[in-house]
Structure formats: structure tokens, C-alpha cells
C-alpha positions as CSV (number, residue, x, y, z in Angstrom):
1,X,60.0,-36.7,120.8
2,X,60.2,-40.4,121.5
3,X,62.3,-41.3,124.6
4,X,62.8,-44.7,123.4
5,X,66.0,-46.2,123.7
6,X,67.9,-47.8,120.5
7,X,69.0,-51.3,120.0
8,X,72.4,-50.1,120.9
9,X,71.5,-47.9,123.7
10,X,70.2,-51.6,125.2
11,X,73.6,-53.2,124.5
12,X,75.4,-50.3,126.4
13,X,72.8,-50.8,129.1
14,X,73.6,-54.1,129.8
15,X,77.3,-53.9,129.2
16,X,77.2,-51.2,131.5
17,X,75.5,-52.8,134.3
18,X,77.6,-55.5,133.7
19,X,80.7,-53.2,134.6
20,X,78.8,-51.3,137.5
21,X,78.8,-55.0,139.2
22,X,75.2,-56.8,138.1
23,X,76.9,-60.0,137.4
24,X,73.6,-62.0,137.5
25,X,71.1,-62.5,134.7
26,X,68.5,-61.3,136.9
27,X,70.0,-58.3,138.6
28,X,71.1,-57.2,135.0
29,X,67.3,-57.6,133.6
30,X,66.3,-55.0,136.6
31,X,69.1,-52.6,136.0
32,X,68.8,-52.2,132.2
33,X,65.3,-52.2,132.6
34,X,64.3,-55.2,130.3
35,X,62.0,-58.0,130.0
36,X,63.6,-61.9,130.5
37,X,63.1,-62.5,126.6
38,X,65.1,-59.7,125.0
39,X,67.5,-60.0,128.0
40,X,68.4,-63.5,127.2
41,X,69.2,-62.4,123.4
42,X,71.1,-59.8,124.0
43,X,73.0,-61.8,126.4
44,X,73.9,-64.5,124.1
45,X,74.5,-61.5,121.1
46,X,77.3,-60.4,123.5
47,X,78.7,-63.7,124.6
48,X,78.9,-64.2,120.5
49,X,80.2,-61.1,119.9
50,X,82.7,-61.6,122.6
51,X,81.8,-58.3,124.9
52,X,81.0,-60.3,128.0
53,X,82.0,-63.9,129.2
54,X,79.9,-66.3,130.8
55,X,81.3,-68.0,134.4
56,X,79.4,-70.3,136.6
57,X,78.0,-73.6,136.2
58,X,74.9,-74.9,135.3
59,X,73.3,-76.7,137.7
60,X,70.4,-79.4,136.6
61,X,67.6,-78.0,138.9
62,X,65.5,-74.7,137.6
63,X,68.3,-72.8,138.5
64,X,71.6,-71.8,136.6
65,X,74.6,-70.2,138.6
66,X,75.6,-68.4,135.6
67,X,76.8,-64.9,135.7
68,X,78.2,-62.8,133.6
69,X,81.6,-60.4,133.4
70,X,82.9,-58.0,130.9
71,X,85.5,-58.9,128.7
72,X,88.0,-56.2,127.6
73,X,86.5,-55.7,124.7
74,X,83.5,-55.2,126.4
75,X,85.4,-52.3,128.2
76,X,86.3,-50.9,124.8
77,X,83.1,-50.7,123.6
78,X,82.0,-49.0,126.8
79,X,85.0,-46.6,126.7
80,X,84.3,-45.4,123.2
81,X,80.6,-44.8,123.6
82,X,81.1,-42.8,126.5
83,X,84.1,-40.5,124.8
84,X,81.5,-40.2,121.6
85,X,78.9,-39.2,123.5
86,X,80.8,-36.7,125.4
87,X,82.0,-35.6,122.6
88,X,78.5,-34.9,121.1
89,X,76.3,-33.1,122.8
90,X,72.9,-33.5,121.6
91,X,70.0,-30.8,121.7
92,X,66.7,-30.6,122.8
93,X,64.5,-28.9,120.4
94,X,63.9,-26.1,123.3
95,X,68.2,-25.5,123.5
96,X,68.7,-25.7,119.1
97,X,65.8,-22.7,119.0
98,X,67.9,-20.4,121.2
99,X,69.9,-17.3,119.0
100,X,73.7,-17.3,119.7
């Protein structure tokens, strides 16, 4: 089975390291284990969507001060995805095989 993680599995990632205190682009990219590219669009998805919130300033040089934080909603989403999964518990093919 593929261990591949979902688009939305990528968007709890990063709200997630978001919450756990990576505030900065590039301490988020390490955490949720992405490349800069898809990092910056999921980034901007949330900002649209209104999960996180940009603060900082943008400073003219090669370097932005930007950094993100979660927004309540943000927290919701998080919140709900953990109680699902919880909730859920999903098998292995090994565990599903086993007699009652």
C-alpha cells in the first residue's frame, strides 16, 4: 500500500505545524516535509481560505519577514480532523485479516 499522503493530509500538515509553533515559511517547509513550490500554494490556499493569517512585513531585499499564525478557524479545522480520525480507526491489511 502506498504511504503517500493526500492533498488534505498536506493541509493538516502545515496547519499543524503552524499550531505546534513553525511560524516561518521556512521552518514550516521542513516540518511538513515539502518542497518551496507546493509550500507557497498551499500557503496562499489557506490565507484564502482564511485557516491561517499572514503577520510581518515585507521587506524590499531577498528577504520577507513574513510568518504565519493560525486563525481560529484554522483551529477548527484541526480540532475536527483530529476527533474524526480518532474516531476512525483505520486497518492495516495484516489487523482486517484477523478472526474476531
Amino acid at each position: 500500500m502506498s504511504s503517500r499522503r493526500s492533498r488534505f493530509e498536506i493541509y493538516i500538515d502545515v496547519l499543524s505545524e503552524i499550531k505546534n509553533g513553525s511560524n516561518k515559511p521556512t521552518q514550516v517547509m521542513y516540518g511538513a516535509n515539502l518542497s518551496w513550490r507546493p509550500l507557497q500554494e498551499i500557503l496562499k490556499s489557506l490565507v484564502n481560505q482564511g485557516l491561517i493569517s499572514e503577520i510581518g512585513e515585507d521587506i524590499r531585499d531577498k528577504r520577507t519577514k513574513v510568518q504565519f499564525q493560525l486563525t481560529p478557524k484554522g483551529e477548527n479545522v484541526i480540532r475536527y480532523y483530529s476527533k474524526a480520525k480518532s474516531l476512525v480507526e483505520i486497518q492495516g491489511p495484516e489487523e482486517s485479516d484477523r478472526p474476531l
